[in-house]
VEXBA-258677 format. One record per residue: x, z, y of N, C-alpha, C in turn; residue in one letter. Coordinates in steps of 0.1 Angstrom, whole numbers, padded with zeros to 4 digits, always signed. Layout:
N
XZYXZYXZYa/...
//
This chain:
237
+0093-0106+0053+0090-0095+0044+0077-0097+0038x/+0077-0093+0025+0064-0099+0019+0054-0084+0022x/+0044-0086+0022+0031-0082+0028+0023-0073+0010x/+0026-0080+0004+0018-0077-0011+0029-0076-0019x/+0025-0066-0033+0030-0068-0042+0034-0079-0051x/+0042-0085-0055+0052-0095-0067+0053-0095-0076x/+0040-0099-0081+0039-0097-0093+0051-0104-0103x/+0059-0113-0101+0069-0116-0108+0081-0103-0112x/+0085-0095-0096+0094-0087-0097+0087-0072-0106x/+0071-0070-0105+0064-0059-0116+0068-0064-0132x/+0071-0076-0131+0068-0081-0144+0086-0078-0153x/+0092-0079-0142+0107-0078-0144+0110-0061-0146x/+0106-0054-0139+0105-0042-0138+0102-0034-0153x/+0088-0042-0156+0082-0037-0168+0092-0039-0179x/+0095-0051-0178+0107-0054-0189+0122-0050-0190x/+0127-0043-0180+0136-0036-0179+0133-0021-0182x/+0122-0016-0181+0115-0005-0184+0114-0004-0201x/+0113-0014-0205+0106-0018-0218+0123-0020-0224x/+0133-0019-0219+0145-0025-0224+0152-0009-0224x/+0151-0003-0214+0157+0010-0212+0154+0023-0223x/+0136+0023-0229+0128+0029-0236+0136+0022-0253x/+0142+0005-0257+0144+0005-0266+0156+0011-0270x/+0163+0014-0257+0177+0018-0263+0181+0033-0266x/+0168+0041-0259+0166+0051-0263+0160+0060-0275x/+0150+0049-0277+0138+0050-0288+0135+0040-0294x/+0145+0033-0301+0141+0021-0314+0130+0023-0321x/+0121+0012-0322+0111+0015-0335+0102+0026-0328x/+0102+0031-0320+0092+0042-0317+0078+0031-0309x/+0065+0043-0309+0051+0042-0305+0058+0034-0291x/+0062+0047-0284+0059+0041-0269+0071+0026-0269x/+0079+0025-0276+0085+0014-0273+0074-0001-0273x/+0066+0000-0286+0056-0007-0288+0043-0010-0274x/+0042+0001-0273+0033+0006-0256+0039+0002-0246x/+0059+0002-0245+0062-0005-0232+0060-0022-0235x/+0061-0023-0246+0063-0043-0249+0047-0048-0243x/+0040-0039-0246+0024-0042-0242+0027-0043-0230x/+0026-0032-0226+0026-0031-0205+0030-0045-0203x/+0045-0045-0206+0053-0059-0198+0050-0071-0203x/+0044-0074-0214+0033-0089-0217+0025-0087-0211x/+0014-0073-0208+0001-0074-0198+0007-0080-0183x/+0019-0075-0179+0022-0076-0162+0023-0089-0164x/+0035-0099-0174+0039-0109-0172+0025-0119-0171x/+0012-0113-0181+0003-0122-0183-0011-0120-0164x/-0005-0113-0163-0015-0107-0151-0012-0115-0138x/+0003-0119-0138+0011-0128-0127-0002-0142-0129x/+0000-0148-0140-0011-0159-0144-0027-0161-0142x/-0027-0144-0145-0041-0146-0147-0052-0142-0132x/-0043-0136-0123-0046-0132-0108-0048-0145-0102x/-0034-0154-0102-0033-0171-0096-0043-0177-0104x/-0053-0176-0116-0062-0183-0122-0075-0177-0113x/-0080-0166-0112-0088-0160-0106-0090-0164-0095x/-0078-0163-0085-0080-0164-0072-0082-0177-0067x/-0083-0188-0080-0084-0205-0076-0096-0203-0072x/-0104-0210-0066-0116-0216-0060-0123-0226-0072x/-0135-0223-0077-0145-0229-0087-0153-0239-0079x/-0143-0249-0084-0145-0263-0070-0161-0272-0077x/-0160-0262-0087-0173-0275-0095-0186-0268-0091x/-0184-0251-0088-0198-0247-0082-0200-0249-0064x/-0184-0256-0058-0187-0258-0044-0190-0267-0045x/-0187-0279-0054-0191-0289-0052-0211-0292-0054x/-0215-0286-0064-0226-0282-0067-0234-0279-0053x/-0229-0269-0047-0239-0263-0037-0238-0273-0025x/-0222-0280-0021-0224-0289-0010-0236-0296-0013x/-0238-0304-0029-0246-0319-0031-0257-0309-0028x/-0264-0301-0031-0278-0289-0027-0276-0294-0018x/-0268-0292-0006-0272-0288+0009-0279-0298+0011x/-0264-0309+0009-0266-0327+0015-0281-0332+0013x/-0289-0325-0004-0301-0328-0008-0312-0325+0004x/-0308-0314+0006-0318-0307+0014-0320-0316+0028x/-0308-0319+0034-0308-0324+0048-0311-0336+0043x/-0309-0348+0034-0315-0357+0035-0331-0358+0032x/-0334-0347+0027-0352-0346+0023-0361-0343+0034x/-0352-0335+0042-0359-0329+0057-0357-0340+0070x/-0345-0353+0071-0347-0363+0074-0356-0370+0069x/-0356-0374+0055-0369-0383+0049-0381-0383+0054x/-0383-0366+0055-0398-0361+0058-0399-0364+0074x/-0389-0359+0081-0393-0364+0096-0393-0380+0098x/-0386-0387+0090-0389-0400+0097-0402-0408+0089x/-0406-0403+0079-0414-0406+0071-0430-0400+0073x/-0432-0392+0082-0442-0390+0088-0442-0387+0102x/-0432-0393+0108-0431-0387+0129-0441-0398+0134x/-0450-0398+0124-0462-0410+0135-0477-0400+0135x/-0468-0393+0126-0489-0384+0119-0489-0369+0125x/-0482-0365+0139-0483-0353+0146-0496-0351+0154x/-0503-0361+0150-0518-0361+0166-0524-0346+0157x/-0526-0342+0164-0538-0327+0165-0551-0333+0161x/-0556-0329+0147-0571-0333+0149-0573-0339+0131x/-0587-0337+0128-0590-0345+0115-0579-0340+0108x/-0574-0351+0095-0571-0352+0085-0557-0352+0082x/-0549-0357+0096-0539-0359+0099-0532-0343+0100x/-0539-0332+0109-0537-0321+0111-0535-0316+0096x/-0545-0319+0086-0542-0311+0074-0535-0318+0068x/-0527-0331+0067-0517-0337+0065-0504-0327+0069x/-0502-0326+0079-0492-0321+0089-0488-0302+0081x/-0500-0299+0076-0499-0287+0075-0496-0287+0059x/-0498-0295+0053-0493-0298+0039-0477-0302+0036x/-0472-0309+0049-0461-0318+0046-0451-0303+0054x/-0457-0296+0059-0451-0285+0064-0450-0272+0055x/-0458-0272+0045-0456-0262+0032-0446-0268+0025x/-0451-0281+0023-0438-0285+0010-0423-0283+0017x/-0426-0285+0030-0410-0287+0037-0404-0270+0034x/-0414-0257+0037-0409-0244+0035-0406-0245+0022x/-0415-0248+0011-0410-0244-0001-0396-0253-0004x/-0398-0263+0002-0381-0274-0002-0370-0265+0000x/-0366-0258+0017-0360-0253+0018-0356-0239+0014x/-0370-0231+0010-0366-0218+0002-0358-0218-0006x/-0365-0230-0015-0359-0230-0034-0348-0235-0029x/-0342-0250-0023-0330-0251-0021-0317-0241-0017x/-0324-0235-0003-0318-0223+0001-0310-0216-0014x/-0322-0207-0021-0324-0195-0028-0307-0205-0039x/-0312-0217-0041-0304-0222-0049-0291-0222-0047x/-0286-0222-0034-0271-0225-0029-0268-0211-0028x/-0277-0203-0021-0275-0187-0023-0266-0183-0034x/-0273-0186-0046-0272-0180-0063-0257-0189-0066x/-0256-0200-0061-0243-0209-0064-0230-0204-0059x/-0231-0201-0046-0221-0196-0035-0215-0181-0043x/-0226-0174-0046-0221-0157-0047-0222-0158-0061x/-0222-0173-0071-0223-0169-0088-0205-0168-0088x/-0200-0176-0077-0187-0181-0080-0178-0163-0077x/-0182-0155-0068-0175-0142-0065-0176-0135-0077x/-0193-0137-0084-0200-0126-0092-0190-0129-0106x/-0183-0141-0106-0181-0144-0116-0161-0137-0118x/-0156-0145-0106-0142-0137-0102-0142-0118-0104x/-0153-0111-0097-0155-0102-0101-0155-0094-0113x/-0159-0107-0125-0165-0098-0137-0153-0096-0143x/-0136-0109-0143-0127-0111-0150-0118-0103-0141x/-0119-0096-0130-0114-0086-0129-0113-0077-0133x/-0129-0073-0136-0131-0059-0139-0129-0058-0157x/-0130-0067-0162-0125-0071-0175-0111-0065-0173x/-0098-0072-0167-0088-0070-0166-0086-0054-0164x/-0091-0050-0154-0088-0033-0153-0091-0021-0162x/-0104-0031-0166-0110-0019-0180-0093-0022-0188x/-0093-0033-0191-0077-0027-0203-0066-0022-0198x/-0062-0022-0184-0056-0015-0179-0059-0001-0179x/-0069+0005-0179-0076+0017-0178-0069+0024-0193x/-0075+0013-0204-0071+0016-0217-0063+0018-0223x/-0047+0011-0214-0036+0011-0215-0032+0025-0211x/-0035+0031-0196-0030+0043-0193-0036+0057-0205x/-0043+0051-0209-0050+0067-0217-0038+0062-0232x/-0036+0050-0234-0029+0050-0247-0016+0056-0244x/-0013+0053-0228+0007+0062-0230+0006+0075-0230x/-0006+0082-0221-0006+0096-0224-0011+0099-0235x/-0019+0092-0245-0016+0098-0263-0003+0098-0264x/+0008+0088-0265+0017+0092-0272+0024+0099-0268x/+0024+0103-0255+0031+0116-0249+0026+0132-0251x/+0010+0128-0260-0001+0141-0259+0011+0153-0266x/+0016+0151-0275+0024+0164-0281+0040+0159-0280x/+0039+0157-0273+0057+0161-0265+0053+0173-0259x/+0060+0187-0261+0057+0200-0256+0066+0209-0258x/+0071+0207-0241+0085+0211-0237+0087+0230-0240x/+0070+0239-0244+0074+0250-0247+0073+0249-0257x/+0078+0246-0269+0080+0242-0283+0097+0244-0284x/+0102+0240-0272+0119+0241-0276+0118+0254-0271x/+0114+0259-0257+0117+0270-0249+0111+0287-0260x/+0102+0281-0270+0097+0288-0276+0092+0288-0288x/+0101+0280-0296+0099+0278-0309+0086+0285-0316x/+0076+0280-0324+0073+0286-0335+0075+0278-0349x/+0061+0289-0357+0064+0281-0372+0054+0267-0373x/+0058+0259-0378+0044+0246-0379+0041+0247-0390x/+0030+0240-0391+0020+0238-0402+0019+0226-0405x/+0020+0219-0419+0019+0213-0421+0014+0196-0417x/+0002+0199-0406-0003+0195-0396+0006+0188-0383x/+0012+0200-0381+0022+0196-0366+0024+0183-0368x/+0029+0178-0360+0036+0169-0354+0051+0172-0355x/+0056+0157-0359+0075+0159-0358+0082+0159-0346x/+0088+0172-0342+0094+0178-0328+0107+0173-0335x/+0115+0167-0335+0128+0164-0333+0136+0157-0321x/+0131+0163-0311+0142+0157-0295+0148+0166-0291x/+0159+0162-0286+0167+0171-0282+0159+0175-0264x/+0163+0186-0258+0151+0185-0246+0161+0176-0232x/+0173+0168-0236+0175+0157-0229+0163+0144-0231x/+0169+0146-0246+0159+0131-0252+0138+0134-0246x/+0136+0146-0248+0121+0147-0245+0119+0145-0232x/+0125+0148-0225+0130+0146-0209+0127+0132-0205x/+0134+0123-0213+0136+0109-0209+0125+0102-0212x/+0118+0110-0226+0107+0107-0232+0092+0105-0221x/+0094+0117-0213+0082+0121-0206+0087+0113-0193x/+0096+0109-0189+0097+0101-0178+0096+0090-0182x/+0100+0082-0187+0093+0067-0195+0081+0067-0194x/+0078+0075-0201+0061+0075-0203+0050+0077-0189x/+0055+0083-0173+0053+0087-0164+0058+0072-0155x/+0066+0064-0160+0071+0053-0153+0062+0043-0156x/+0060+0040-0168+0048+0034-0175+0037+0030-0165x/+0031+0045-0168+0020+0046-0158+0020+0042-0144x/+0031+0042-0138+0034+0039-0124+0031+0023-0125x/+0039+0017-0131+0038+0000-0135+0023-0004-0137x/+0015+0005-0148+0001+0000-0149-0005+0002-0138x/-0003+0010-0131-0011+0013-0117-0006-0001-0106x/+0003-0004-0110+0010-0012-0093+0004-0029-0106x/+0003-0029-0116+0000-0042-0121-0016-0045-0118x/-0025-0033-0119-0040-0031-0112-0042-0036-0099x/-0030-0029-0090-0028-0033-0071-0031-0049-0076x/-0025-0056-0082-0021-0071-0078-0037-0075-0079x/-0046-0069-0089-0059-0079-0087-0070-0073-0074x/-0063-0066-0067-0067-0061-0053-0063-0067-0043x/-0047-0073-0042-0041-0076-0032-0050-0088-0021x/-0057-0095-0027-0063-0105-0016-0076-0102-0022x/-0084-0095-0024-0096-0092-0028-0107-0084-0016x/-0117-0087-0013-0124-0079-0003-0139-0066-0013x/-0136-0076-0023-0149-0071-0031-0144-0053-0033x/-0159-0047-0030-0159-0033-0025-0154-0028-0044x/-0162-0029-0051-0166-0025-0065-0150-0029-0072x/-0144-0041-0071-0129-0045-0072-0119-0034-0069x/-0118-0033-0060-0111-0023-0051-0113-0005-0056x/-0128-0003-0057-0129+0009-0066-0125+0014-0074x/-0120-0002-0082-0120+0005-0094-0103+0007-0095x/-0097-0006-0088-0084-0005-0089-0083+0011-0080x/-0088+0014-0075-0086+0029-0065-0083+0036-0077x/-0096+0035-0086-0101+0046-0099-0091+0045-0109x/-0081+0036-0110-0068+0037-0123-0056+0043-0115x/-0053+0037-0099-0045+0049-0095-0047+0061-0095x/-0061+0067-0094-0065+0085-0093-0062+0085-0105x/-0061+0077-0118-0062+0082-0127-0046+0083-0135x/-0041+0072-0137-0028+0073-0134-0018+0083-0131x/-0019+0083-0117-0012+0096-0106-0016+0110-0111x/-0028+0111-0116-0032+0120-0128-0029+0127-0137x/-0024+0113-0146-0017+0122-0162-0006+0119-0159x/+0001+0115-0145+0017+0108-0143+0021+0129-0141x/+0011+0135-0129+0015+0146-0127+0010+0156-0140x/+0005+0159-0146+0005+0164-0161+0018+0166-0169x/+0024+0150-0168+0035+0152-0174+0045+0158-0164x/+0049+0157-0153+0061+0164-0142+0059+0177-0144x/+0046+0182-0147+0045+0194-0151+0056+0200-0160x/+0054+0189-0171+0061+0194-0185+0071+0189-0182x/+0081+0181-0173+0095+0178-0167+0098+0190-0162x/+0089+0195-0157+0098+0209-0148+0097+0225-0158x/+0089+0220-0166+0093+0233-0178+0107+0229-0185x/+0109+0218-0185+0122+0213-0193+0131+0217-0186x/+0135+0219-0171+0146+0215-0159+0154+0227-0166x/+0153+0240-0171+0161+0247-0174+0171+0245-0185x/+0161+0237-0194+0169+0229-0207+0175+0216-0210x/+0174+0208-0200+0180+0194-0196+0195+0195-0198x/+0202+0183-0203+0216+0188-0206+0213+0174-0196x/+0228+0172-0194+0227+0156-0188+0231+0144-0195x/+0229+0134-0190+0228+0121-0197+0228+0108-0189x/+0234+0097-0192+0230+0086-0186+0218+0078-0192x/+0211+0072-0177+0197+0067-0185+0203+0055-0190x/
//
């Protein structure tokens, strides 16, 4: 039993999602918005297995640092293990060859430090890249859902020229607002995947921060599903 989400089977989802919305809604916004989702999921399968590779050229990098280090701190001990006597000039020898040796290993140190955590700092940033557009994705489906407004059938008025074109039957608005609530479900579980093997705290927050957000405008719309329930005719999806 798999342990993580699949991103293959998200990716199939989306496009079955994205297939059900065309047969409904030809030519429409959100059909446009599901073809997005399900190229983001299919591209996110790629771009998670690109991320989670190992940046072998900055390990490689920090091992040749180490190796540097350990063969400089050899050099130095065998290259002066004759000059330890206590006394004279040799003592201030000893105490010189002992600064250089701290400073060797700080800078070295400090160096592999900055090498080791550039490689996280860097996996981190193309995540959080990734989620900001996922962020931007979920606010675009609830625009196109912003004036679907299921007391408009239950209570007709007059529009203004301004309005927005209400032509759904309140089956069709129905399906409209569940699409658009499934959507969101998919962008949130496509966010999970760059979490799934991830320990980074700030990663994890944020993917937390698209499902609160998500789960969010998902229940906004159920809202407006359950003003409809009186007017729902039935239908197959």
């Amino acid at each position: 039993m798999r342990k993580e989400l699949d991103g293959e089977r998200v990716a199939e989802t989306a496009e079955r999602l994205s297939a059900r919305i065309e047969d409904r809604f030809p030519g429409s916004g959100l059909l446009a918005v599901s073809q997005w989702v399900a190229t983001t999921s299919h591209n996110a399968v790629a771009r998670t297995a690109e991320i989670r590779r190992p940046y072998r050229g900055l390990r490689v990098l920090s091992v040749g640092l180490i190796a540097t280090l350990v063969i400089s701190l050899v050099g130095i001990a065998l290259g002066h293990g004759g000059e330890f006597d206590i006394g004279g000039s040799r003592f201030e020898q000893l105490v010189q060859i002992l600064q250089a040796t701290i400073q060797l290993v700080v800078f070295v140190g400090a160096a592999v430090v900055f090498l080791w955590t550039l490689e996280g700092r860097m996996k981190r940033s193309r995540m959080l890249q990734a989620l900001h557009e996922l962020r931007s994705m979920a606010h675009v489906v609830d625009m196109h859902q912003l004036t679907k407004d299921p007391e408009r059938i239950k209570s007709p008025g007059t529009d203004t020229r301004h309005s927005p074109k209400r032509d759904l039957s309140p089956f069709l608005l129905g399906r409209y607002l569940d699409y658009s609530s499934e959507l969101l479900s998919v962008i949130s579980k496509i966010a999970a995947q760059y979490a799934a093997r991830s320990t980074d705290p700030v990663v994890l927050d944020a993917v937390d921060q698209i499902e609160t957000l998500t789960t969010g405008l998902s229940r906004k719309i159920w809202q407006k599903l359950m003003l409809l329930v009186p007017e729902l005719d039935k239908g197959d999806d």
